[in-house]
DRENPA-3360 file (N, C-alpha, C; in nm, 2 decimals, always signed):
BEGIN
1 = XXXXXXXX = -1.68/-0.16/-0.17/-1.60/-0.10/-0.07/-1.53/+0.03/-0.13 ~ -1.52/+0.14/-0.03/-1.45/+0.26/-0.11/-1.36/+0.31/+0.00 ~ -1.27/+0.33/-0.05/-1.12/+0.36/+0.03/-1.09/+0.52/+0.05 ~ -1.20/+0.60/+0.00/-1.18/+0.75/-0.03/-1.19/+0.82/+0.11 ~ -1.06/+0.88/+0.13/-1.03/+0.96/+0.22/-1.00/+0.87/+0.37 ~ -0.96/+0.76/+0.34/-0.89/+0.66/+0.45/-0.70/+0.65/+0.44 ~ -0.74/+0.68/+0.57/-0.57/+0.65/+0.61/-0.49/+0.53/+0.64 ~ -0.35/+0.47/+0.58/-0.36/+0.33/+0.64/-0.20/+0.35/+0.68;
9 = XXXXXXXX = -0.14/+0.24/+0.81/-0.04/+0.24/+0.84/+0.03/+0.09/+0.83 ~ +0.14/+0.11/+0.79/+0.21/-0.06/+0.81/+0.23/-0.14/+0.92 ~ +0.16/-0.22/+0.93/+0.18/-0.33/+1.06/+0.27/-0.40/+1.03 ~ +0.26/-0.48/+0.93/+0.38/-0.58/+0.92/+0.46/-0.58/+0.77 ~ +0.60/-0.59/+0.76/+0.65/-0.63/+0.65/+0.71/-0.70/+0.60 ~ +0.75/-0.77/+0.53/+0.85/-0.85/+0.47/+1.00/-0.78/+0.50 ~ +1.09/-0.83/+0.53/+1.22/-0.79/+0.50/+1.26/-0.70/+0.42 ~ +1.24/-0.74/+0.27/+1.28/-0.69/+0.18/+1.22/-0.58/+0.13;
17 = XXXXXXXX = +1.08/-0.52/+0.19/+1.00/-0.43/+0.17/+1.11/-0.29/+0.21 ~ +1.06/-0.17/+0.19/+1.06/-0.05/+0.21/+0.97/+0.00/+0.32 ~ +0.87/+0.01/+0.32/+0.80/+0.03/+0.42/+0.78/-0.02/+0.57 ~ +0.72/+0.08/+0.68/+0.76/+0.05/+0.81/+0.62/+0.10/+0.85 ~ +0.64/+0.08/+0.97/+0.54/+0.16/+1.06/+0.52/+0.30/+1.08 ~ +0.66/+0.34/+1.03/+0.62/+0.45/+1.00/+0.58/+0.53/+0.84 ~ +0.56/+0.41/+0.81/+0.51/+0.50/+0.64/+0.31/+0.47/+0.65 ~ +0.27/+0.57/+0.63/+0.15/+0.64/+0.60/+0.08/+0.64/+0.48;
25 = XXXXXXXX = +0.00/+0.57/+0.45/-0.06/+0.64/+0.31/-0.25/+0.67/+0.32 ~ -0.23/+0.80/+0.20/-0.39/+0.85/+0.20/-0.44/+0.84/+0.09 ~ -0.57/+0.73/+0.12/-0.61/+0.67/-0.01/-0.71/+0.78/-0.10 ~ -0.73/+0.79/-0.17/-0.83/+0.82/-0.28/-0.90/+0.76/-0.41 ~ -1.02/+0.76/-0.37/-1.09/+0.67/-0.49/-1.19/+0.77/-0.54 ~ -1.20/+0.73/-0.67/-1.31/+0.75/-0.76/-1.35/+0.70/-0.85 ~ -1.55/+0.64/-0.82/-1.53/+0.49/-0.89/-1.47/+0.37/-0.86 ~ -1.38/+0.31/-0.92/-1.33/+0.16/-0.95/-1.16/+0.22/-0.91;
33 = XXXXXXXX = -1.13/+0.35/-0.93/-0.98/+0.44/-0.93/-0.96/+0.44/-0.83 ~ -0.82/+0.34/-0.77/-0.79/+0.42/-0.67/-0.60/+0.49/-0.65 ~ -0.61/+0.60/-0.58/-0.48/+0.67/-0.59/-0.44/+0.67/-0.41 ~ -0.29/+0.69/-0.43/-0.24/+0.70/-0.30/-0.11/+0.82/-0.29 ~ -0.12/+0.87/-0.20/+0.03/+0.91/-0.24/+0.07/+0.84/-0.07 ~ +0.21/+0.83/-0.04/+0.27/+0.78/+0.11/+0.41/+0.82/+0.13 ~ +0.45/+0.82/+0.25/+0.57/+0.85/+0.29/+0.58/+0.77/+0.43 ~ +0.72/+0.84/+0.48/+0.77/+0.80/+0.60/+0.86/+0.70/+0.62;
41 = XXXXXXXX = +0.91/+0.68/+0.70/+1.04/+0.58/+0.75/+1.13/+0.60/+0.67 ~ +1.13/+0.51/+0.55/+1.25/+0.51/+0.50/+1.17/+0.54/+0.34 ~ +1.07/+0.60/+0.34/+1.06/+0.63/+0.21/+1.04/+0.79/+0.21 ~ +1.06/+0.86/+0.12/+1.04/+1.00/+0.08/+0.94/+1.04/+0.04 ~ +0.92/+0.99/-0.09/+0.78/+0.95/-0.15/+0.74/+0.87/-0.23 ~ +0.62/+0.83/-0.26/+0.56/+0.80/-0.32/+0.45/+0.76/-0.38 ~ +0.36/+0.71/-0.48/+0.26/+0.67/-0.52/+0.21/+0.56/-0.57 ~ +0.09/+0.55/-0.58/+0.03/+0.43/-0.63/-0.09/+0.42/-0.72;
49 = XXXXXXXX = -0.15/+0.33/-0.80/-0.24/+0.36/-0.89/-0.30/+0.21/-0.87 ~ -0.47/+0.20/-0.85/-0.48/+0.06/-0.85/-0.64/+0.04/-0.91 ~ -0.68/-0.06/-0.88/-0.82/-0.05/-0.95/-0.90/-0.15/-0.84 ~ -1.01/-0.10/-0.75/-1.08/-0.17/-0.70/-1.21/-0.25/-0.74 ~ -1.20/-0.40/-0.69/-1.30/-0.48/-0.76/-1.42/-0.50/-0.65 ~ -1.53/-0.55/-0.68/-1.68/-0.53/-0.61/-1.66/-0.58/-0.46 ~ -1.53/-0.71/-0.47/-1.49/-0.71/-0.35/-1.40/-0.64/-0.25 ~ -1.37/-0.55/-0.32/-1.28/-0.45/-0.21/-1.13/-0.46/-0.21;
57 = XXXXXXXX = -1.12/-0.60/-0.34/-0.98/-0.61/-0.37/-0.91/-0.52/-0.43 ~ -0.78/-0.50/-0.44/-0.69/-0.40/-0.52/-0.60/-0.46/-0.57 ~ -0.58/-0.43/-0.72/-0.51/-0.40/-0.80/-0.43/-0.34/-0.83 ~ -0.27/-0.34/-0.79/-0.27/-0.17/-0.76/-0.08/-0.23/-0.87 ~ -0.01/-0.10/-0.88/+0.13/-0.05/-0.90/+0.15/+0.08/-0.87 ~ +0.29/+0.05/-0.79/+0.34/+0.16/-0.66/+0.49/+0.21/-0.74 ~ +0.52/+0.32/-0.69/+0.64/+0.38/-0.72/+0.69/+0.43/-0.64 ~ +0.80/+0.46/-0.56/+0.86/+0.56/-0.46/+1.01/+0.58/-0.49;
65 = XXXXXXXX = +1.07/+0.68/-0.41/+1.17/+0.72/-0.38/+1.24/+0.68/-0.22 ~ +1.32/+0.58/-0.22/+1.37/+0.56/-0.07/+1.49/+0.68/-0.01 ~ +1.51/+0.68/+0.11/+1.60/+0.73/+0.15/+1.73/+0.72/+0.07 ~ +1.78/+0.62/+0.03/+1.88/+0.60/-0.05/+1.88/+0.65/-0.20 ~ +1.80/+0.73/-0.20/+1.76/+0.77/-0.38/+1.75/+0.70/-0.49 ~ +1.69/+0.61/-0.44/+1.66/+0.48/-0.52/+1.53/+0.50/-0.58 ~ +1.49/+0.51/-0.68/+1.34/+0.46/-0.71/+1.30/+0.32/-0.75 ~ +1.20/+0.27/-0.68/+1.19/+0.16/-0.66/+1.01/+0.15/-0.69;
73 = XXXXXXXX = +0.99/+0.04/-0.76/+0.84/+0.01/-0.87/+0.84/-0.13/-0.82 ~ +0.70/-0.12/-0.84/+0.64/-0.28/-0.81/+0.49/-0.32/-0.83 ~ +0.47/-0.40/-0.79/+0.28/-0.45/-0.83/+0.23/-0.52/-0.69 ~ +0.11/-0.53/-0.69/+0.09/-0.57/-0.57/-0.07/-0.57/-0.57 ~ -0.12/-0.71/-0.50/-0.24/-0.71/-0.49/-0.28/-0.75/-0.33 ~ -0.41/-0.68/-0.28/-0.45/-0.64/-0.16/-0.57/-0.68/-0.18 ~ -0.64/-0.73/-0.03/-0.77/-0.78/+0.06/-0.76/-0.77/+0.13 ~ -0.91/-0.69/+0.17/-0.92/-0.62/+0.25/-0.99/-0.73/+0.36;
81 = XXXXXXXX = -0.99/-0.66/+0.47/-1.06/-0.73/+0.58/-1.12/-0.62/+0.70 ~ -1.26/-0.66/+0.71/-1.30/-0.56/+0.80/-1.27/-0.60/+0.96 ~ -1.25/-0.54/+1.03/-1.22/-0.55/+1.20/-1.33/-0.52/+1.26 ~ -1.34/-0.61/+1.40/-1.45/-0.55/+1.48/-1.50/-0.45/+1.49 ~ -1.37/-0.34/+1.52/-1.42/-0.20/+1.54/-1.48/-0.16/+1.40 ~ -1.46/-0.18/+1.29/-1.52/-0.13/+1.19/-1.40/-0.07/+1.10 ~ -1.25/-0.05/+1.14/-1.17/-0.09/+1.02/-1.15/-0.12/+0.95 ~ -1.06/-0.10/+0.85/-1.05/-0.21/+0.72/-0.89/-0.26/+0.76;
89 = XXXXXXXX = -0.86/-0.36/+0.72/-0.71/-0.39/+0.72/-0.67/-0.50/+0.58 ~ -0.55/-0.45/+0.56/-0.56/-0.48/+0.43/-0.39/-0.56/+0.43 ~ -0.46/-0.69/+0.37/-0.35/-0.77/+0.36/-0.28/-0.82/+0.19 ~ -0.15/-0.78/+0.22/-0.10/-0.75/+0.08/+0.03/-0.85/+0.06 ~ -0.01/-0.91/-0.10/+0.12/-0.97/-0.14/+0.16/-0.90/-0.30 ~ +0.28/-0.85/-0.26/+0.34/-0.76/-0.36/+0.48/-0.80/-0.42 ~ +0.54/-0.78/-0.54/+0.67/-0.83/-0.56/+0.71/-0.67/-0.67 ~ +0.90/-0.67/-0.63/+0.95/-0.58/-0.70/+0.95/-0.58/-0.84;
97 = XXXXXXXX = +0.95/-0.48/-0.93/+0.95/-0.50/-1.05/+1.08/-0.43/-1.14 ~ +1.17/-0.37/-1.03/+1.32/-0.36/-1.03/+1.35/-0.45/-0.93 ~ +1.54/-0.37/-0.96/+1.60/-0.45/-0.87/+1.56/-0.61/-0.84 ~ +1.57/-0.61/-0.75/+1.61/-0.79/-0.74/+1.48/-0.89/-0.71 ~ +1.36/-0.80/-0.82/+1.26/-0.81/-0.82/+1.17/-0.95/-0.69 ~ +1.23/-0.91/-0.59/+1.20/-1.03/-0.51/+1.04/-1.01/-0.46 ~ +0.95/-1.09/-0.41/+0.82/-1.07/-0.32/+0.83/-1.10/-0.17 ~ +0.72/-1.02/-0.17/+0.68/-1.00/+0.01/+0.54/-1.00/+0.08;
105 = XXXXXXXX = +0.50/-0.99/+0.15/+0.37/-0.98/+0.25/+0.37/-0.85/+0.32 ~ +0.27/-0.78/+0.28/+0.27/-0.65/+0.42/+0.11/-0.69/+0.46 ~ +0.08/-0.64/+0.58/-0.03/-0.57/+0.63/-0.06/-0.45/+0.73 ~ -0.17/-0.38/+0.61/-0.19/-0.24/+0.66/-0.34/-0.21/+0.71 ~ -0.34/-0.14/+0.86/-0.42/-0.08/+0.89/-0.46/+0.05/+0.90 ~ -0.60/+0.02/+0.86/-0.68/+0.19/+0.87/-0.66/+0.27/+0.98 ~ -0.64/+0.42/+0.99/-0.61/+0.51/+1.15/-0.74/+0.57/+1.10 ~ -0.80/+0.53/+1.23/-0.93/+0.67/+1.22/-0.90/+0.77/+1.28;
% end
């Protein structure tokens, strides 16, 4: 699976996450590499670094800046799932690696 030049948006989050419906990110891969950068809602910016496996899973660690000028690091691993229409949607269990290092569930879909 290759994620290069796909857009994905937050459907659902955990509480404790940062991310919303309105944060955005645009993937890039090359290879097994994949990069992100994202924003929106309540984040400023941020990025991610991860490593995709033959099944389309991710490996990834994320960094951003929130609204609150916080920078905020974490890890997080993603499975993908394809949709009728031919989307990907990607279901993610991630935990902080500051702060109050707690875990959560997001799921994110592809905008074509």
């Amino acid at each position: 699976m290759n994620y290069h030049n796909r857009i994905f948006k937050v459907v659902t989050n955990s509480d404790n996450g940062n991310t919303s419906s309105e944060t955005t990110f645009h993937y890039k891969q090359e290879g097994n590499i994949l990069t992100s950068i994202y924003s929106g809602g309540s984040i400023v910016s941020g990025h991610l670094l991860g490593v995709v496996d033959d099944d389309g899973n991710i490996d990834m660690r994320y960094h951003h800046i929130n609204r609150d000028g916080k920078i905020m690091t974490g890890v997080c691993k993603s499975r993908p799932e394809i949709l009728e229409d031919g989307r990907i949607r990607l279901h993610e269990e991630w935990r902080w690696t500051n702060g109050d290092q707690s875990s959560g569930k997001s799921t994110l879909e592809e905008i074509l």
